[in-house]
MARBA-87044 format. One record per residue (C-alpha): z, y, x. Coordinates in pm, 1 decimal. Layout:
BEGIN
        pz        py        px
         Z         Y         X
...
END
This chain:
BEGIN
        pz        py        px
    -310.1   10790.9   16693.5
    -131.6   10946.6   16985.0
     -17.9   10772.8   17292.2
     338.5   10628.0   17205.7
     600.3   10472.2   17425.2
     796.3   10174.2   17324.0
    1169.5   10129.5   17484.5
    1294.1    9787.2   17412.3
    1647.2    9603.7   17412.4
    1743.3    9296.3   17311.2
    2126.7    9169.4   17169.1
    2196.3    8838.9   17149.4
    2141.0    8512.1   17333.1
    1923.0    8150.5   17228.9
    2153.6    7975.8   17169.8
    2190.0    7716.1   16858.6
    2514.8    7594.1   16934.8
    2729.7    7768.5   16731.3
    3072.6    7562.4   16816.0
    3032.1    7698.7   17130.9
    3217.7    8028.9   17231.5
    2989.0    8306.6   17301.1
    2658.7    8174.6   17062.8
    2552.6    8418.2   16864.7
    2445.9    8395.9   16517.1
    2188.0    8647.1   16559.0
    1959.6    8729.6   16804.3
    1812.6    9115.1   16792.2
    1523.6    9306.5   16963.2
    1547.0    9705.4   16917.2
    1215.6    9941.7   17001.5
    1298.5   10302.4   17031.3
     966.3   10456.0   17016.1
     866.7   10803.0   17083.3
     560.0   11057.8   17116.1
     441.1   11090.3   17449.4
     462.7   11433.1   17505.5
     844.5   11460.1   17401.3
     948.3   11207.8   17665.1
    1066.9   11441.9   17919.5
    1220.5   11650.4   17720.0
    1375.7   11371.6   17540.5
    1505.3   11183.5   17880.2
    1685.9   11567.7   17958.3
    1862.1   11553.0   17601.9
    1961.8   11210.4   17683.4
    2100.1   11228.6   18044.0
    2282.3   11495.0   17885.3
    2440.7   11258.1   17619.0
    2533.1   10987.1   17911.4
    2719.5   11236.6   18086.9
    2877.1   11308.5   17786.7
    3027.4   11002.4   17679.4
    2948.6   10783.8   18042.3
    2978.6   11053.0   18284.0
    2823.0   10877.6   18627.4
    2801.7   10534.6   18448.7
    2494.3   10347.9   18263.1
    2497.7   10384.8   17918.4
    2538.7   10034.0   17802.9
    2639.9    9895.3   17429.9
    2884.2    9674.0   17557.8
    3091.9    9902.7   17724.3
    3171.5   10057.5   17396.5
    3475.0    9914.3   17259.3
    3641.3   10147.1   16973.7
    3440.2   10235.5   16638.5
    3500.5   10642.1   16656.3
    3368.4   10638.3   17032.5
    3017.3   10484.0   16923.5
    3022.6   10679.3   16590.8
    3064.2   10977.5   16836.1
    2765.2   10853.6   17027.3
    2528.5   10788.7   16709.7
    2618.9   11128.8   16593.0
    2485.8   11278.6   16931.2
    2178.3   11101.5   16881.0
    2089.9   11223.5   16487.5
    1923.3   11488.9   16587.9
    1670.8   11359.2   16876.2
    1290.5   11301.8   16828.2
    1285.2   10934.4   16817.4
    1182.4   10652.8   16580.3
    1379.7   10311.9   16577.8
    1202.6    9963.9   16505.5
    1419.1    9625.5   16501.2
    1397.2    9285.2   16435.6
    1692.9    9051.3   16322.7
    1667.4    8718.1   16367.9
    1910.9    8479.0   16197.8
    1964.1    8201.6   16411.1
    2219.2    8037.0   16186.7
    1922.8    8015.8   15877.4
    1680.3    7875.4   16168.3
    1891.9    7631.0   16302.6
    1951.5    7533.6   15850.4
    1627.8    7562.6   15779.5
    1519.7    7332.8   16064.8
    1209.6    7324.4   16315.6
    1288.3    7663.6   16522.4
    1622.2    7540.4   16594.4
    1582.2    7503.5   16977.9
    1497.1    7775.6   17241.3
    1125.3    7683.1   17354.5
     942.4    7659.1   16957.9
    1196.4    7998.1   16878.7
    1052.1    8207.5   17144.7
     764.3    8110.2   17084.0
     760.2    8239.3   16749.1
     937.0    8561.3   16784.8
     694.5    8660.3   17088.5
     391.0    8611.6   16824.9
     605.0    8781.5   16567.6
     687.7    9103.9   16807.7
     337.9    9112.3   16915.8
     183.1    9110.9   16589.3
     409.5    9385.2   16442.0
     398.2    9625.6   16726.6
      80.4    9575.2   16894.0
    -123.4    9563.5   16548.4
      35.7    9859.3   16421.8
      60.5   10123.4   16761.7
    -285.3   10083.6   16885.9
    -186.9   10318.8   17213.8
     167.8   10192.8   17280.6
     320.1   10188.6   17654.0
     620.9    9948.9   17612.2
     875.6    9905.7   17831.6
    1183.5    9644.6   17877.2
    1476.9    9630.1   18148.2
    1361.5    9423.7   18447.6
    1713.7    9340.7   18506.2
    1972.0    9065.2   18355.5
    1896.9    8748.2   18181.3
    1633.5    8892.9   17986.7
    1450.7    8569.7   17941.2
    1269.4    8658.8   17597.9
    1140.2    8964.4   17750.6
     959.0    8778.1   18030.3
     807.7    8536.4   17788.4
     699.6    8815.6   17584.2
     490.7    8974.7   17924.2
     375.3    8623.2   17989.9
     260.5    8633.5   17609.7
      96.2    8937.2   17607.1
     -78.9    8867.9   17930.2
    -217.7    8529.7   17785.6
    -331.6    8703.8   17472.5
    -393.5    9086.7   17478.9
    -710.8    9175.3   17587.5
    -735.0    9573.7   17615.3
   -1021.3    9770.5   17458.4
   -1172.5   10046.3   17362.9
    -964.3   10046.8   16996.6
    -640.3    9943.5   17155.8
    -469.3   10045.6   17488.2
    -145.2    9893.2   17454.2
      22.7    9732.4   17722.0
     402.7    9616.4   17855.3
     574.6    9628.0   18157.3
     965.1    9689.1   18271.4
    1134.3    9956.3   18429.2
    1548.5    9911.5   18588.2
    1762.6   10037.6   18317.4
    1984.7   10259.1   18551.3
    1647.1   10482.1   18616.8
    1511.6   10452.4   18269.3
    1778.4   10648.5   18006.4
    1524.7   10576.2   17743.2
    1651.4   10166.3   17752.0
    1944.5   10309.0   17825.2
    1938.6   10449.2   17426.0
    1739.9   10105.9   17288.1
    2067.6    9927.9   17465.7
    2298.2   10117.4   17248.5
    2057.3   10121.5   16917.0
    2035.0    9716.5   16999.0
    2413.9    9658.7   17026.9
    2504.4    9847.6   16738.1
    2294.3    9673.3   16534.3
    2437.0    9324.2   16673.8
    2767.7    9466.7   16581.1
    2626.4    9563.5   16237.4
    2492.0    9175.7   16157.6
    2712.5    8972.1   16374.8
    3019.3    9115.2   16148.4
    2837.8    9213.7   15788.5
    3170.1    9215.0   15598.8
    3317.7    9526.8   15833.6
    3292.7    9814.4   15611.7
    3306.8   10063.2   15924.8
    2976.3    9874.5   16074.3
    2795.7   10050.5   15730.5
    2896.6   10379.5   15844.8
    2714.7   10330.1   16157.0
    2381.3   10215.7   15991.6
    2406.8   10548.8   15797.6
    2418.4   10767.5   16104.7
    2068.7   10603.9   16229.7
    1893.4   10505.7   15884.0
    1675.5   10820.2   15932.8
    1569.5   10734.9   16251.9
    1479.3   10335.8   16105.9
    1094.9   10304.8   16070.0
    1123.7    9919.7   16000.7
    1416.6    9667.8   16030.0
    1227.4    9301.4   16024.1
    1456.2    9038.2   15885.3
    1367.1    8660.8   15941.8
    1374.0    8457.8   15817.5
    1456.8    8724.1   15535.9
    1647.8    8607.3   15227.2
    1517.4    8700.8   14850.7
    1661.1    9027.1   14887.8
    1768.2    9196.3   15265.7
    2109.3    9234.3   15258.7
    2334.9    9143.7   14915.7
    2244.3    9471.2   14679.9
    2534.3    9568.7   14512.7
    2504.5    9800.4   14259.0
    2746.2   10099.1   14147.7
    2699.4   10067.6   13794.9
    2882.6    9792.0   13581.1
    2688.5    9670.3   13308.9
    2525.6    9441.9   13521.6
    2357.9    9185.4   13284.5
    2169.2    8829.9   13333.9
    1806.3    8985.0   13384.2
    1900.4    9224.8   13667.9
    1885.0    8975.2   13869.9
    1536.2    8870.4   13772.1
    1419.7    9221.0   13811.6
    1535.6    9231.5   14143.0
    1399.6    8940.0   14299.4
    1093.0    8996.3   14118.0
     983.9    9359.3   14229.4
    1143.4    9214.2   14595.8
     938.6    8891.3   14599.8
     599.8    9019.1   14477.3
     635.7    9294.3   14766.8
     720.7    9040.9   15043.0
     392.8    8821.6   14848.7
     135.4    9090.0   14925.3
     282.8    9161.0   15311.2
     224.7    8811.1   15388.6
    -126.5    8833.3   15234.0
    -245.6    9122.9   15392.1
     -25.6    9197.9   15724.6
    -338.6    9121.3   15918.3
    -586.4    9279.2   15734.7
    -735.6    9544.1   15939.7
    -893.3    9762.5   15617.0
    -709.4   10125.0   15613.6
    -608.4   10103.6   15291.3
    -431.3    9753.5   15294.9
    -259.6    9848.3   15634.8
    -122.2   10177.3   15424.2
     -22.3    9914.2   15132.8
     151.8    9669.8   15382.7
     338.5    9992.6   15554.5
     438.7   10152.0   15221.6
     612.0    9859.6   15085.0
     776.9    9734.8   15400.4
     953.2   10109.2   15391.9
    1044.5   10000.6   14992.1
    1160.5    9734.5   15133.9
    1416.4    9915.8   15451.1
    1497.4   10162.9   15144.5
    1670.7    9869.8   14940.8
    1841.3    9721.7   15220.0
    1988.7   10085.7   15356.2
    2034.2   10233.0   14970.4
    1938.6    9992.0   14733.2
    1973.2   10273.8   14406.9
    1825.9   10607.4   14567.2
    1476.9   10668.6   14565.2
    1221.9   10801.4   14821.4
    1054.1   11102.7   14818.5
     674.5   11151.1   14858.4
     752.1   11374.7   15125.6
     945.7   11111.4   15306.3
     706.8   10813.7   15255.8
     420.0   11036.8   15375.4
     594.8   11085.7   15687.1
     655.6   10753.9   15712.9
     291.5   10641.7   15716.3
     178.0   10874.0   15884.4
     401.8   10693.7   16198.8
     178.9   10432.3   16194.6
    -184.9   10630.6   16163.9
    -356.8   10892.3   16309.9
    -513.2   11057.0   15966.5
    -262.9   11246.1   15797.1
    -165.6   11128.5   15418.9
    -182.2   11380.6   15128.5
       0.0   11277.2   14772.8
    -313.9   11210.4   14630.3
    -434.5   10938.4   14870.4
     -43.6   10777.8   14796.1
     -73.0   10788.1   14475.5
    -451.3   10675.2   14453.8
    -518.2   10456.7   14766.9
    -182.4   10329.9   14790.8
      53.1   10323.1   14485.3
    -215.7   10266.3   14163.4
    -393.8    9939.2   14347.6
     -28.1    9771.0   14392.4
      94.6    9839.4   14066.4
    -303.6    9734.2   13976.7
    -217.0    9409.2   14152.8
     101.2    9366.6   13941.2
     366.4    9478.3   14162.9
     664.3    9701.8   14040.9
     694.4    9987.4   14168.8
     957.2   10246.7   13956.4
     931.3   10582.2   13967.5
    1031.3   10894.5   13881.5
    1079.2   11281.2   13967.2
    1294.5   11155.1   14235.4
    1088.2   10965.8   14423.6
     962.7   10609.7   14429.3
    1146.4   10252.3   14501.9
    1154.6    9876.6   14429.3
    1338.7    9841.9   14078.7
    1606.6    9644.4   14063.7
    1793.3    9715.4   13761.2
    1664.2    9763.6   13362.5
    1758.5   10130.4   13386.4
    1536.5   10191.1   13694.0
    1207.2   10009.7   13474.3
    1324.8   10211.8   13147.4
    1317.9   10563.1   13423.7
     984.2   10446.0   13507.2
     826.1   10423.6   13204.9
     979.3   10729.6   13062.4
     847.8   10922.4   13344.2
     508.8   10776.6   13283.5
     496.0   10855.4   12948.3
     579.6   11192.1   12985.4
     190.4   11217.2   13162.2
      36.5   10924.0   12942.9
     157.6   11006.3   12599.7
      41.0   11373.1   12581.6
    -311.0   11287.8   12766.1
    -388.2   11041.5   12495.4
    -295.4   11334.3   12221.8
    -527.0   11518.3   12380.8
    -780.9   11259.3   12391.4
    -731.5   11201.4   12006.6
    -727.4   11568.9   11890.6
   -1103.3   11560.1   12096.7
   -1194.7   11273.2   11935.9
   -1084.7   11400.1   11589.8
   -1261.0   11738.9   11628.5
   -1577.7   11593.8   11714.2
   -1612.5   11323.3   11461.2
   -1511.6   11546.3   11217.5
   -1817.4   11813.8   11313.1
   -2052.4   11534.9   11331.9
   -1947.3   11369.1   10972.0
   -1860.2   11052.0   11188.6
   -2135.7   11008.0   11363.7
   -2056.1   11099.4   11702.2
   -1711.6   10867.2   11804.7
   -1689.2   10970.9   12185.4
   -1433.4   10681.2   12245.9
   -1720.4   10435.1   12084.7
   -1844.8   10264.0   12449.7
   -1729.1    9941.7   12639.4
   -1553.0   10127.1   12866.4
   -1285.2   10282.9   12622.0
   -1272.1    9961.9   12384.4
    -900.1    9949.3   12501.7
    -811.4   10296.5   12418.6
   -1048.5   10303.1   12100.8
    -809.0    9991.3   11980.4
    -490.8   10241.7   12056.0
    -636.0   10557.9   11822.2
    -713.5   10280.9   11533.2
    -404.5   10050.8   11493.1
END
């Protein structure tokens, strides 16, 4: 994998007391990664932006105070050569849920969480963080890494921080941060959706925790919603989340593709819970987080057949592939499978046919231990 460079912004404060004014109920870290040899270019296109919309200022989300003027902003980012990782943390289901409920065990956690994500998965990955402000997380998180990242010959990683008024890079993570803390802190603004469309193409990975049975309420468009939707959904949702926290750490290729692949099912059905993703699109995102490039077959062989192998749902159909999470999607899925199934078994029976009919019976090519199943199919 080529050298990437992390740019990282945190929204938010530590906070648990949420009678207080100014507590947040979420607390947010944003990486805005990119390719090492588009930074400079990138940093131009940027500067450019700030002058734009900040002329001499810093480009900061907080200084943004109408919808339209950071829609405006968003839009002038669409088209830039950058990827966009986040975590959300929901401090109100911590404090709940009990035993991360005060600052020291909750930073703890999210620096091990952070690490483990970013670190494990960009094996050459410069990160940086503003050295200025009460950026207390990030200075655990260098004290962290220190303690616990040893450099080698697989993995070159490393953090540090850079001022924010000479780095335009954090400058962008700032904004990307802040609009998702707009986004989360205030879920029930319709207009804060609109924003999360303008980026969702740049979105590699948003990290919910502690995430609920399904990120984000799915509402569907269609009305004859009926009792075992519901079971569909937090079945194909559940099983996925099952086999990330089984094999997150597992260092084999193919499990680290597995892992990646459903954790982008999983963005798709927060950001459009009923459109499916192409091949196309789940190749590229994959190929993100590895330096081999991914061809359909390998998805379809290496990635998608051992999950649904393992039991886990995964619908598709000439659209594209998703979690299900309606009957209609399931019925899509195994129409679409039939249409390959159904006529390779005719042909499979019109050979058998042929042959024991020129051998008088003698010669059943389906009679081994290996086709027992299929054998069973042809006679019933």
């Amino acid at each position: 994998m080529e050298e990437q460079y992390a740019f990282i912004d945190e929204s938010g404060n530590y906070g648990f007391g949420f009678d207080k004014q100014g507590v947040s109920k979420n607390f947010i870290v944003t990486a805005v990664i990119i390719e090492k040899d588009v930074r400079i270019r990138l940093e131009k296109e940027f500067e450019e932006i700030r002058f734009k919309h900040f002329q001499n200022g810093e480009m900061k989300s907080s200084n943004i105070k109408s919808f339209n003027r950071r829609k405006r902003i968003l839009e002038d980012f669409k088209d830039k050569e950058f990827h966009i990782y986040t975590l959300i943390v929901d401090k109100m289901k911590l404090n709940k849920d009990g035993g991360l409920g005060f600052k020291k065990s909750f930073m703890k956690y999210l620096n091990s969480l952070l690490y483990r994500d970013l670190f494990s998965t960009f094996t050459h990955l410069q990160m940086f963080a503003d050295e200025h402000g009460s950026k207390e997380f990030m200075h655990e998180f260098k004290k962290y890494i220190r303690d616990r990242h040893i450099p080698d010959l697989f993995n070159q990683s490393s953090f540090g921080f850079a001022d924010s008024k000479d780095s335009i890079l954090i400058q962008v993570a700032d904004i990307i941060s802040g609009t998702f803390f707009n986004i989360y802190e205030n879920p029930k603004k319709y207009e804060n959706e609109k924003l999360l469309q303008l980026i969702k193409d740049k979105i590699i990975r948003i990290k919910e925790w502690p995430h609920s049975t399904l990120d984000h309420n799915v509402q569907l468009s269609h009305k004859n919603y009926k009792e075992h939707e519901n079971i569909i959904k937090k079945q194909s949702v559940n099983l996925a989340r099952q086999f990330i926290l089984k094999y997150e750490s597992n260092k084999e290729p193919n499990n680290r593709d597995q892992v990646n692949f459903l954790k982008f099912l999983l963005l798709n059905i927060t950001l459009n819970p009923e459109d499916y993703i192409s091949s196309n699109e789940i190749i590229e995102n994959l190929e993100v987080f590895k330096k081999e490039q991914v061809n359909i077959q390998n998805l379809r062989s290496r990635i998608i057949a051992p999950l649904r192998d393992k039991g886990l749902l995964i619908a598709s159909s000439e659209k594209g592939y998703k979690l299900p999470i309606s009957t209609v999607e399931l019925i899509e899925y195994v129409n679409f499978s039939s249409l390959t199934i159904l006529p390779m078994l005719e042909r499979v029976g019109k050979a058998r046919d042929r042959i024991l009919l020129a051998t008088k019976n003698e010669l059943d090519i389906l009679d081994y231990p290996e086709y027992e199943k299929m054998k069973r199919y042809f006679d019933n």
